[in-house]
Structure formats: C-alpha cells, structure tokens
Legacy VTK file of the C-alpha trace (Angstrom):
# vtk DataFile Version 3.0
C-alpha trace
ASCII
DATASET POLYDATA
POINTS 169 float
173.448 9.232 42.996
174.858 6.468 41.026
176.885 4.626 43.396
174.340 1.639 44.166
174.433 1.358 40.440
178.148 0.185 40.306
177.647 -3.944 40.027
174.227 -3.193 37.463
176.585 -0.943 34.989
179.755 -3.590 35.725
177.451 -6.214 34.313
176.105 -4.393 31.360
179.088 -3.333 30.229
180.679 -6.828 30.586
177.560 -8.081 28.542
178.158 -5.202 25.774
182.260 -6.401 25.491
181.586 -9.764 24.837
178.877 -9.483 22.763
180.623 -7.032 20.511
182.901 -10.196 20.344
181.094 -12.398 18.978
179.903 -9.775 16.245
183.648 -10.542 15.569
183.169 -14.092 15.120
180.465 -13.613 13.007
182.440 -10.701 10.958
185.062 -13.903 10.135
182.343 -16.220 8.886
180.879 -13.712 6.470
184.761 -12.789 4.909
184.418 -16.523 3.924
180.954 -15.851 1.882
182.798 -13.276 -0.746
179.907 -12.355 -2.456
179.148 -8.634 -2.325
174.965 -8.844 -1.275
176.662 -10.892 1.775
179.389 -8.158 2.392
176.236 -5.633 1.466
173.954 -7.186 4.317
176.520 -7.302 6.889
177.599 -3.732 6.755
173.790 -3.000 6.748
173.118 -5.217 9.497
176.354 -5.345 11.260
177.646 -1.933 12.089
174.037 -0.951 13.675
174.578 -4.190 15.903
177.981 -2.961 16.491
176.884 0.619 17.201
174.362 -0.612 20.069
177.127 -2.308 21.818
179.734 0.065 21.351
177.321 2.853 22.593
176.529 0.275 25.620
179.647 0.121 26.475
181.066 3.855 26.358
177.583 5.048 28.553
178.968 2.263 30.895
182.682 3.345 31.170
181.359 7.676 31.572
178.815 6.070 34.131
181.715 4.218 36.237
184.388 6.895 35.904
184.880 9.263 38.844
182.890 12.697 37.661
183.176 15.517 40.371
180.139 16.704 39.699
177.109 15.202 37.123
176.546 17.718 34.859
179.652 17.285 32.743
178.773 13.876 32.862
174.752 14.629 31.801
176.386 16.469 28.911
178.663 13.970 27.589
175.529 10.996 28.262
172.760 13.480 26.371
175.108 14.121 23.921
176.086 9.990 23.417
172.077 9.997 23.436
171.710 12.222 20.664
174.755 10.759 18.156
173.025 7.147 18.693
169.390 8.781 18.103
170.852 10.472 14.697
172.767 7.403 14.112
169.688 5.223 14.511
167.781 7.735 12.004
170.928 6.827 9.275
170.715 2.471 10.221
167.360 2.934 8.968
167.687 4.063 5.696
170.996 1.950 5.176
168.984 -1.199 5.993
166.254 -0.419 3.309
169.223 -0.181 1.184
170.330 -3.464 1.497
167.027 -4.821 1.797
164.199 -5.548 4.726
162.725 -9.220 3.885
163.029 -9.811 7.683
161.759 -6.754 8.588
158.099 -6.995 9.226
154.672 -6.923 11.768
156.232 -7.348 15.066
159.959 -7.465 14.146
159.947 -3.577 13.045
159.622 -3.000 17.248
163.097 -4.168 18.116
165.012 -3.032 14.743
163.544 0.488 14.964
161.538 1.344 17.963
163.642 -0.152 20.671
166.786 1.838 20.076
165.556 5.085 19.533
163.944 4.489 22.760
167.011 3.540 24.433
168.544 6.256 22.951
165.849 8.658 24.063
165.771 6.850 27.420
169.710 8.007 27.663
168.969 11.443 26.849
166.220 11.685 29.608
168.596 10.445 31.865
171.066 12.837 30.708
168.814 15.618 31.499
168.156 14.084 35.283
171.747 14.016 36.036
172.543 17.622 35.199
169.515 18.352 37.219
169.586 15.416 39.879
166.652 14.298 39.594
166.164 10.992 41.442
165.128 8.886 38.090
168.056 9.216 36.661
169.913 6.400 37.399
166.729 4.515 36.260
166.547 6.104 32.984
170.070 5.191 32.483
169.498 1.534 33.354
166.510 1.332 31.055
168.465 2.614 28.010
171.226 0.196 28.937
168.898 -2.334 28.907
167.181 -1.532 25.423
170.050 -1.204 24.051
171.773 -4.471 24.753
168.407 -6.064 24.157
168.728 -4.291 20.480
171.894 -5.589 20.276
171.319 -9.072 20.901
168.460 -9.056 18.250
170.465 -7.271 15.681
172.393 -9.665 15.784
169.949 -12.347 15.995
168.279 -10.857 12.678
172.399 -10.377 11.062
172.963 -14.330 11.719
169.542 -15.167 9.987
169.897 -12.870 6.799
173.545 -14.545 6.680
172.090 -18.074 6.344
168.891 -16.823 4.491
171.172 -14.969 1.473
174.671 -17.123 1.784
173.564 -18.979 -1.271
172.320 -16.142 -3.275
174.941 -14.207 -5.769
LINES 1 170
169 0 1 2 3 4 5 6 7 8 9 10 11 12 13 14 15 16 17 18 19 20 21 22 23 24 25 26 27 28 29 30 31 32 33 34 35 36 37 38 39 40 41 42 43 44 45 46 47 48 49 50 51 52 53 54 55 56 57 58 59 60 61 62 63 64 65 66 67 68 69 70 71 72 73 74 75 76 77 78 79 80 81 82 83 84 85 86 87 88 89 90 91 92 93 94 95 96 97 98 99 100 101 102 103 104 105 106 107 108 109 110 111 112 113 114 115 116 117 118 119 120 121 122 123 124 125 126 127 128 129 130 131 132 133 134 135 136 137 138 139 140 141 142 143 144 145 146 147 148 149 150 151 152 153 154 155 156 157 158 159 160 161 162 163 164 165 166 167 168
C-alpha cells in the first residue's frame, strides 16, 4: 500500500532532518542573547518547532521500515497522532505564557490550526492503515506535509520574535 510512497516519505524526512538543523543554528544564536524573556521565547517557540520536525521525521522512519502487516504500524502512527495532538493542546498554552504579539488575524491558522490538522490528518491515516483503506497513504502525505509546513513557519515566527525582543531585558 505504501510502496509508491518510498521517494515522497525519503524526501520529507530529509526535509524534517535538516530543518531540525538549522533550529540548531538558531538554538546557538539565542545562547548568545542571555537574557531570560529571550531564553523564555525560545523554549516557547522553539521546542513546538522542534516537536513538528521531530514528529515529521519519526512518522517518516515507521512509514519506511519493513512492517509485516499495517496494523501494528496504524497503531504506533495513531498513537504518534494523538501525543502530537495533546502536545499541540500544551504549545498552546506555553506560547500565551511567553507571550503572542505575533500571533494574530491570519497568523493564528498556521501556529494553531495547521498542526492539529496534521496531527489529526495522521490519525485518520492511522485508522486507514489498520483497516486498508486506499486513502491512507494520502492522509499520511497530507499530515507530512502540514506538518513540515508548521515547521517551517514556527520557525519563521521563532527567528522574528528573536530579532523583535533581542533588545528588550
């Protein structure tokens, strides 16, 4: 069911490495802004981004590993599903925390409602596998998708409250 999806998931998990790689970089130019709002902020922004990724990345490796059948693989995807779903529910309160300035209108959609979509998306995929359906695959490639995407503007949104607050004590 998932073999034609070898090359999509190589790429996305490729994508989800190196992008949790350059969170790195940007983890050692906040250590040089000691100030604890900055170290605040980036735990508030940065472990969600990093979380994303990470998630990205493990859906990617259970997708590509040899399973002899897909239910134990549904399981450990819906369950992968639901820790990122309850995960996103905690980023949510730990970013009003530190503080939303960025957060509003249109850029509430990618913080909030594109994850727990992606997450969602993984779960209904989860269920398809254990009961091959044919969507599936597409459900899986969807949440990969919304999740990098969330990724990549987490991270857009860390590197702007970085430069926005560096100056502030």
């Amino acid at each position: 069911m998932l073999h034609a999806w070898d090359n999509f998931f190589n790429l996305a998990g490729q994508a989800a490495a190196t992008l949790m790689g350059l969170i790195f970089v940007a983890v050692t130019v906040v250590t040089g802004f000691s100030t604890s709002r900055i170290m605040e902020g980036a735990r508030g922004f940065l472990t969600p981004t990093l979380v994303h990724f990470g998630i990205v990345l493990l859906q990617v490796l259970a997708l590509l590993a040899p399973w002899s059948s897909a239910w134990p693989l549904g399981i450990v995807l819906g369950l992968l599903g639901l820790a990122g779903l309850g995960y996103q529910v905690k980023a949510i309160f730990t970013r009003q925390q530190v503080g939303s300035d960025l957060l509003k209108g249109l850029d509430l959609l990618p913080w909030l409602g594109v994850p727990a979509l992606g997450y969602t998306s993984m779960i209904v995929g989860a269920v398809g596998l254990i009961a091959r359906k044919s969507f599936a695959p597409y459900a899986m490639a969807g949440a990969t998708m919304l999740l990098l995407f969330a990724g990549a503007y987490a991270a857009w949104d860390l590197t702007l409250w970085i430069v926005t607050n560096r100056d502030k004590t």
